[in-house]
C-alpha positions, 0 to 999 in steps of 0.5 A: 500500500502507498501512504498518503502524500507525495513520495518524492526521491532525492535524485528527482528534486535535484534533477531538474536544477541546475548543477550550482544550485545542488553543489553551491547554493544548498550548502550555503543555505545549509550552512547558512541555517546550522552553521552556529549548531555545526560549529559547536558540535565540532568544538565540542567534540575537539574539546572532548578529543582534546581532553581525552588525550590529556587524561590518557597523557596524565594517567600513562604519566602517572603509571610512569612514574608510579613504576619508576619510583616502586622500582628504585624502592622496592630493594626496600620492601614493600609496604 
């Protein structure tokens, strides 16, 4: 059965227009419309990727010296 409405396919809405429309002048809109939204997905997710890489820096930093020093002390005994 075929619901109510007009089933319309993407490459049927573009065909009939020119070629800078599709490739140009949509873009600008779309840029245009969600610009403030994809630039701040995109500054979240580089703040996250930052982030991460920080947390990764910090935690192999710290195993690092953690092993270092029970190294040097553990002709002492442990704990």
């Amino acid at each position: 059965m075929r619901k109510a409405g007009i089933s319309v396919t993407t490459k049927g809405v573009f065909q009939g227009l020119p070629w800078w429309v599709t490739w140009i002048a949509i873009p600008v809109l779309v840029l245009a419309v969600f610009g403030g939204l994809i630039i701040t997905v995109v500054g979240f997710v580089v703040e996250l990727v930052f982030k991460l890489l920080l947390l990764v820096a910090l935690v192999a930093g710290l195993i690092y010296l953690v092993r270092k020093f029970s190294s040097s002390s553990s002709s002492r005994g442990d704990w």
